[in-house]
N, C-alpha and C positions, 0 to 999 in steps of 0.2 A: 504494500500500500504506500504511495505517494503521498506524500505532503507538501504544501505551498511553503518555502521558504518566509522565513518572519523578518520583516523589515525592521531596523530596530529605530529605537528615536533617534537616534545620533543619522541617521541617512536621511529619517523623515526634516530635520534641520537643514542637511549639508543641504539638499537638492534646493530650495527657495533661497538658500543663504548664495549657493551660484550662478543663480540665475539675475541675483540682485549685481553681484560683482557684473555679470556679461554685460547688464546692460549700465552699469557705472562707466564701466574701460567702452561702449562706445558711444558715451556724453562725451566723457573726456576726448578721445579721439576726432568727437565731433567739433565742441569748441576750440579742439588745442589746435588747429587748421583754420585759418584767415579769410580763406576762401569760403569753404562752408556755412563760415559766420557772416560772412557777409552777402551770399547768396540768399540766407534766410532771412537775412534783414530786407533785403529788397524784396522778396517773395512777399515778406509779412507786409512792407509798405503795400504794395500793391491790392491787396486783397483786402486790407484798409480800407485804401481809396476806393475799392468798389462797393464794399458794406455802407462808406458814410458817403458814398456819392453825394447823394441830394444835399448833404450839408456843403460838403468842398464846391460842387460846383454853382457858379454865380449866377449862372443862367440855365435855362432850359435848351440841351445841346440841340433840338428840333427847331427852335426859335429863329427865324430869317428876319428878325426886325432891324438890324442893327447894320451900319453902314458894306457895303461890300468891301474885302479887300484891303481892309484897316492893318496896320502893319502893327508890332505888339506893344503893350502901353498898360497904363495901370488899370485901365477900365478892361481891356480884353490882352491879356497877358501873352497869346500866344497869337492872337489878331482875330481877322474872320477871314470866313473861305468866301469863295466868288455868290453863293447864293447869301449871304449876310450872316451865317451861322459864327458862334464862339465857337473856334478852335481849342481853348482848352477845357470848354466845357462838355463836347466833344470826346476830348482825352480821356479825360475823371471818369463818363459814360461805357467811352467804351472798353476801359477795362473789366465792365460785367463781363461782356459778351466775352472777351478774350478770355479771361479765368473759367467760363463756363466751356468752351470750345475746345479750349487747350488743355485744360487738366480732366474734363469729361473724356473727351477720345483718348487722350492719352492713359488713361486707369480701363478703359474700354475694352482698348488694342492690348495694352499690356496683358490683361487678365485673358482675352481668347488668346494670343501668340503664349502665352503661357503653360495655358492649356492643353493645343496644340503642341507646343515646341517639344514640351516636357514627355507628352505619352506618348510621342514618335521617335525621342530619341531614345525614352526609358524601352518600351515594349519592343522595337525592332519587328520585323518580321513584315505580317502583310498588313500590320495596323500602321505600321510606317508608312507603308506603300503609298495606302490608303489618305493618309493623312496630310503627305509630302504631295503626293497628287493636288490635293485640296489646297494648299500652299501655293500652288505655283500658279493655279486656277489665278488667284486676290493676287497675286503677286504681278500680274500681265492688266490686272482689269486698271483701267483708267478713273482714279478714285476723283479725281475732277470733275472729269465729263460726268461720270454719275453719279456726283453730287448737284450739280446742275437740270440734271434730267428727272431726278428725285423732289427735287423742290421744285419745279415747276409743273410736277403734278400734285403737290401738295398744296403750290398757292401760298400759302400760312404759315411759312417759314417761322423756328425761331432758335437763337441760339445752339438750343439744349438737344435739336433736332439733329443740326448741323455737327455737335458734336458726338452724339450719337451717330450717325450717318460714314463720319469720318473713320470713329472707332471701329465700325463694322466692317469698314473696305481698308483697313491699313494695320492691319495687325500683322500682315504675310512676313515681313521683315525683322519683327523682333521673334514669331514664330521659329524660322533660322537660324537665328541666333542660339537662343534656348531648348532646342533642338541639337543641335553641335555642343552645346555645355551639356545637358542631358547623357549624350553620349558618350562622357568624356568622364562622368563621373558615374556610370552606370556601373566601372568594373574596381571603384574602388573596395577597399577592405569593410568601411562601414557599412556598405552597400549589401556586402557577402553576407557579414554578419547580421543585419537587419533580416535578408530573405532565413538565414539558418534558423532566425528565431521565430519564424511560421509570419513574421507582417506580411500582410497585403499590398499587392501591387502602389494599391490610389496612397496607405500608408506612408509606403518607403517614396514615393514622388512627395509627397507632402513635407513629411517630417527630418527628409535626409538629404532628398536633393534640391528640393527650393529652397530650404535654409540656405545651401551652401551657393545659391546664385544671386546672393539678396545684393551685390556688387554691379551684377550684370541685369540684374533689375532695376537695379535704380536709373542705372545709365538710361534703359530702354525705355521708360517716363520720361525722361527728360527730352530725350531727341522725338518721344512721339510727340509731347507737347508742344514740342517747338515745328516739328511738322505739320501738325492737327493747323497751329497757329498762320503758318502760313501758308 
């Protein structure tokens, strides 16, 4: 007769006690970089500016009342465009739409290329086949042209659409990606001993191998973002 091994309290500590250290050492890692500190600083200005929109901006950015072509000054800081519109009122506005466009497709695309990337490089065989097939399909489609031809049967465009829309057709490239890292860690040692211990497939992609791409993930937010954006 078998028995469950008895976990003692001293484990039942270490495990919350390391997991407080993992995520201490990557604060530290985070602020003690210049760069990161200061990407997050402008990230957060930005996302500001579009919660307090209606306070920052002076004017109503739709507004054409105001002289055309005014060059910038203290009444309109950044001028007006040819129809009499505040350009920086404009600015403040449209970073809704850009934070919605750009970090929605981007968490979109990420999360199906992820999806994708991850059970085609982990499973091999003819689910790759299958999958890499489908890849290359969104990979040829022209995510322009039909975003263009989506919204003009929709009429009623808005942001959230857009970035939805985007997400859905531009994932094929971080898919790739994560697919080739997939692969690359599929034959490691943690890997072996995760399958010796009876985990499941969706497990060990979860728990062993998206951990260890959380590098190659971030990068791939950031470039869909900035793809999504422009």
């Amino acid at each position: 007769m078998m028995t469950e091994p008895i976990t003692s309290p001293t484990e039942l500590i270490a495990e919350p006690v390391a997991k407080k250290r993992k995520s201490n050492a990557f604060l530290r890692m985070f602020f003690g970089n210049w760069k990161s500190v200061v990407g997050a600083v402008l990230f957060l200005i930005f996302v500001l500016m579009a919660l307090f929109a209606p306070l920052i901006a002076p004017y109503n950015p739709l507004s054409t009342n105001f002289t055309q072509n005014l060059s910038p000054s203290h009444t309109h800081l950044l001028g007006t465009t040819t129809t009499g519109q505040d350009i920086f009122s404009q600015f403040v506005y449209g970073t809704r739409a850009t934070l919605i466009v750009g970090v929605g497709a981007g968490i979109v695309s990420t999360i199906i290329g992820l999806a994708f990337g991850v059970t085609s490089g982990y499973r091999g065989g003819w689910v790759d086949n299958v999958l890499n097939f489908v890849s290359n399909i969104f990979l040829v489609l022209p995510s322009l042209a039909l975003l263009i031809v989506i919204e003009s049967l929709v009429h009623n465009t808005t942001p959230l659409l857009n970035g939805l829309i985007i997400g859905l057709t531009g994932w094929a490239w971080g898919a790739r990606v994560f697919r080739a890292q997939a692969m690359s860690l599929r034959g490691r040692e943690f890997v072996t001993a995760a399958k010796l211990s009876g985990a499941s497939s969706i497990r060990i992609m979860v728990t062993e191998i998206i951990p260890n791409m959380t590098s190659v993930i971030a990068s791939n937010i950031i470039f869909a973002i900035l793809g999504a954006i422009l």
